[in-house]
C-alpha positions as CSV (number, residue, x, y, z in Angstrom):
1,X,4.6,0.0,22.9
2,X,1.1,-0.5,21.3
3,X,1.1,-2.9,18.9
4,X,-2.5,-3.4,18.0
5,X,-6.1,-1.9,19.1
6,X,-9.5,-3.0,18.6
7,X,-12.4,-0.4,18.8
8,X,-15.5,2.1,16.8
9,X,-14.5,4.7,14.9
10,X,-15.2,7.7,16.1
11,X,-14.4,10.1,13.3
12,X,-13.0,9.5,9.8
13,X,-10.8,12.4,8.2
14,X,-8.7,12.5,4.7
15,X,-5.8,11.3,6.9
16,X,-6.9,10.0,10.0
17,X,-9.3,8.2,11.5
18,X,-10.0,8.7,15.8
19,X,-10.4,5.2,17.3
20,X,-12.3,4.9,20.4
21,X,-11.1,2.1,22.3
22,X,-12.3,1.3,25.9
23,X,-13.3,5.3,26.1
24,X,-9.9,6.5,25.0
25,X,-9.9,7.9,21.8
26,X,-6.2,7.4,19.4
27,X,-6.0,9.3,16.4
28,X,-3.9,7.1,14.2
29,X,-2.7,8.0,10.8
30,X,-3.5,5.5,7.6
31,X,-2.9,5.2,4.0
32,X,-5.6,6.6,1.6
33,X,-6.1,3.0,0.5
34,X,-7.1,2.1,4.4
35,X,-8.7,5.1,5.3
36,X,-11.3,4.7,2.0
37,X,-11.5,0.5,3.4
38,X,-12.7,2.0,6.9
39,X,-15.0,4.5,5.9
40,X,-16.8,1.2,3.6
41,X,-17.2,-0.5,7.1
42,X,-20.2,0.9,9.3
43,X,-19.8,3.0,12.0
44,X,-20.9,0.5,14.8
45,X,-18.4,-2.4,14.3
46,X,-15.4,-2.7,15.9
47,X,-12.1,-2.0,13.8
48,X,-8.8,-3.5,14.2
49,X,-5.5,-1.8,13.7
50,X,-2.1,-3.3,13.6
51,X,0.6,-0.5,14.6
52,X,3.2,1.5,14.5
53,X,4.2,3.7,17.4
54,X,6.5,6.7,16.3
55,X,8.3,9.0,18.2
56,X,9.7,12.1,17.3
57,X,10.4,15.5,18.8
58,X,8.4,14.6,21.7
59,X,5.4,13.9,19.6
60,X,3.8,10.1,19.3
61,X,2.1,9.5,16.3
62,X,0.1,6.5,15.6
63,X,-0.1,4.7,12.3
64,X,-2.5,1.8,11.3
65,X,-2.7,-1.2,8.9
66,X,-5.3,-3.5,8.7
67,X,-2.7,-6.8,8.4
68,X,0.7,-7.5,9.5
69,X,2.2,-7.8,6.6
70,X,1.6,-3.9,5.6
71,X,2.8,-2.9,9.2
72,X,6.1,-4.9,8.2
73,X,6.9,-3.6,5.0
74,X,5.4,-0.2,6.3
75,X,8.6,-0.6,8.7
76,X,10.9,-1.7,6.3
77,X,10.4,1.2,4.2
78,X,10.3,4.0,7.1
79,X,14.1,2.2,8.2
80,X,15.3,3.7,5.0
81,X,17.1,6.6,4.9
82,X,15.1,9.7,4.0
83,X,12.0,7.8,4.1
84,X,9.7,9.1,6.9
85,X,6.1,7.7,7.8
86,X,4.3,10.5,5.6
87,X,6.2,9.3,2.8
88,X,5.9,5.9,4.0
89,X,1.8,6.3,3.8
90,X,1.9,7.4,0.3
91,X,3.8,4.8,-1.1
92,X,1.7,2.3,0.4
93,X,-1.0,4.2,-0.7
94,X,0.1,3.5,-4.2
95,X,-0.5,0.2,-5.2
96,X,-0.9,-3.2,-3.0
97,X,2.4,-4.6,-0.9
98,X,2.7,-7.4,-3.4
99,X,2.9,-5.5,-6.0
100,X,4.9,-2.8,-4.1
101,X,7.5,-6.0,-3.1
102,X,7.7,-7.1,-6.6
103,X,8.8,-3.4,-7.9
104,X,11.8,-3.5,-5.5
105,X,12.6,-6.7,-6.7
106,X,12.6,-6.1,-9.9
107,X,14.4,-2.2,-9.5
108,X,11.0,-0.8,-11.2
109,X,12.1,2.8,-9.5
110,X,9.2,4.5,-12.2
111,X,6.5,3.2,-9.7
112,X,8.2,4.6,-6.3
113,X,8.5,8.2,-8.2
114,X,5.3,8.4,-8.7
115,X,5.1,9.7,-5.1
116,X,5.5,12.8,-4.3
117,X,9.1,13.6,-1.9
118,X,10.5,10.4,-3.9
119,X,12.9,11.3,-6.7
120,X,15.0,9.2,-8.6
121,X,17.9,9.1,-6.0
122,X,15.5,8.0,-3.3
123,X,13.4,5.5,-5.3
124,X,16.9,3.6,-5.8
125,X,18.0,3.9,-2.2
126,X,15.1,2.1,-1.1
127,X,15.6,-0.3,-4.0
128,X,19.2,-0.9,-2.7
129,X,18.0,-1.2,0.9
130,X,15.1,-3.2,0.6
131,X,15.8,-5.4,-2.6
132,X,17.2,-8.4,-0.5
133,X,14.5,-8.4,2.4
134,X,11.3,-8.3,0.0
135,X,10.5,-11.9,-0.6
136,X,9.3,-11.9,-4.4
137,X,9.5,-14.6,-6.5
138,X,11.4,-14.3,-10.3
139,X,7.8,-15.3,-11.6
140,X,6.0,-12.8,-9.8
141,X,8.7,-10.4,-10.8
142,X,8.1,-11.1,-14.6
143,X,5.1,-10.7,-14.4
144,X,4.9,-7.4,-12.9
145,X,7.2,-6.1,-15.9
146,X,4.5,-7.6,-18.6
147,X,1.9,-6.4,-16.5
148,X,2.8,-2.7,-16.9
149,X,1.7,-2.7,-20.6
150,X,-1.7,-3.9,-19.1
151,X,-2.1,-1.0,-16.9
152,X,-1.2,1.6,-19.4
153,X,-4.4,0.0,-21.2
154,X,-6.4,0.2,-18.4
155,X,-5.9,3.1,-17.1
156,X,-6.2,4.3,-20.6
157,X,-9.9,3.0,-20.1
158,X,-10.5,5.3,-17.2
159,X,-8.9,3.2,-14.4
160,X,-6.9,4.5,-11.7
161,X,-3.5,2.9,-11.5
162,X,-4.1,1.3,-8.2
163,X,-7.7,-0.7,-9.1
164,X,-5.9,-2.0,-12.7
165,X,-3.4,-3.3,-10.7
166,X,-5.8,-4.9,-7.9
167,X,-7.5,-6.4,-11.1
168,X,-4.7,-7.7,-12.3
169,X,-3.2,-9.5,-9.0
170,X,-6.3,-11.4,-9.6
171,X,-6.0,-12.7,-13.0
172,X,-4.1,-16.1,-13.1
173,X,-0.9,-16.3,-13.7
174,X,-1.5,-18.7,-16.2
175,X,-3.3,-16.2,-18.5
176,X,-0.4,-14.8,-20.7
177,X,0.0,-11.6,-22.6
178,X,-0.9,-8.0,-22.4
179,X,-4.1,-7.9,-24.1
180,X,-5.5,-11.6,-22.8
181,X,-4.5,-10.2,-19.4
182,X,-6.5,-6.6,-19.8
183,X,-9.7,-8.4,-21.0
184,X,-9.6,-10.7,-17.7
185,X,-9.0,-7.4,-15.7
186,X,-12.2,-5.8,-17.4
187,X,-14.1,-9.0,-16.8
188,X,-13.2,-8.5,-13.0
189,X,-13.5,-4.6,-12.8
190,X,-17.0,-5.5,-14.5
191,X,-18.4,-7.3,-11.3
């Protein structure tokens, strides 16, 4: 089982990246999110990959996270039922796993729709499945409800989804209401 590698990147693609590690070269699937993280990083410096090894049919695919904790939920969302690793990628490619964690505790299904192969029936399976083994807290999950009025506004602005919701991770807690929170988030997007 390979659970981790360490090497240069020998070629970046829309989906994949080919790491070269000890003269062996792995092509290893990632989400949009990490593949646009890699291609930031310079060519000559060594990457490292936590991942998943999946088998099926005969074929091994390879699919990387940069932390452990997006290989976990990664794997928690592939265990449920009609959730396969393609789909997988492009719900973590939607927003970050906190936020992802928090909409499955709080049965947000809009967010998980927004992928495509996830309809309605799907997006509450996986809420069903995975609401007791996310680990969000009833804050965090209030939050995330007032926060969606935020990230209408900012993507309103010209934002995608995903960086108002980076922005807004950032923004303490302690800073309450929709329109307080969106003028932190600009203050942050602004840097």
């Amino acid at each position: 089982m390979i659970a981790l590698l360490r090497g240069k990147i020998e070629l970046k693609s829309e989906k994949f990246i080919i790491l070269d590690v000890g003269g062996v070269g792995y092509k290893i699937f990632c989400s949009s999110q990490t593949l646009k993280e890699l291609t930031n990083k310079p060519t000559d410096k060594k990457v490292k990959l936590f991942i998943h090894l999946h088998i099926r049919e005969g074929v091994l695919d390879l699919y990387g996270f940069p932390t452990s904790e997006e290989l976990e939920f990664f794997e928690q969302l592939i265990s449920v039922s009609g959730i396969g690793p393609k789909v997988g990628l492009s719900v973590m490619a939607l927003a970050s796993v906190k936020t992802l964690k928090q909409a499955i505790a709080s049965g947000q299904k809009s967010l998980l729709t927004k992928v495509s192969g996830i309809g309605s029936k799907t997006a509450e399976r996986i809420i069903l499945e995975l609401k007791n083994k996310v680990a969000a807290l009833v804050s965090e999950v209030k939050q995330l409800s007032s926060d969606s009025d935020a990230i209408d506004a900012l993507v309103s602005l010209g934002y995608t989804a995903r960086q108002a919701r980076e922005a807004l991770e950032k923004v303490p807690d302690k800073v309450a209401g929709a329109g307080k929170r969106v003028r932190e988030a600009l203050k942050i997007l602004g840097k």
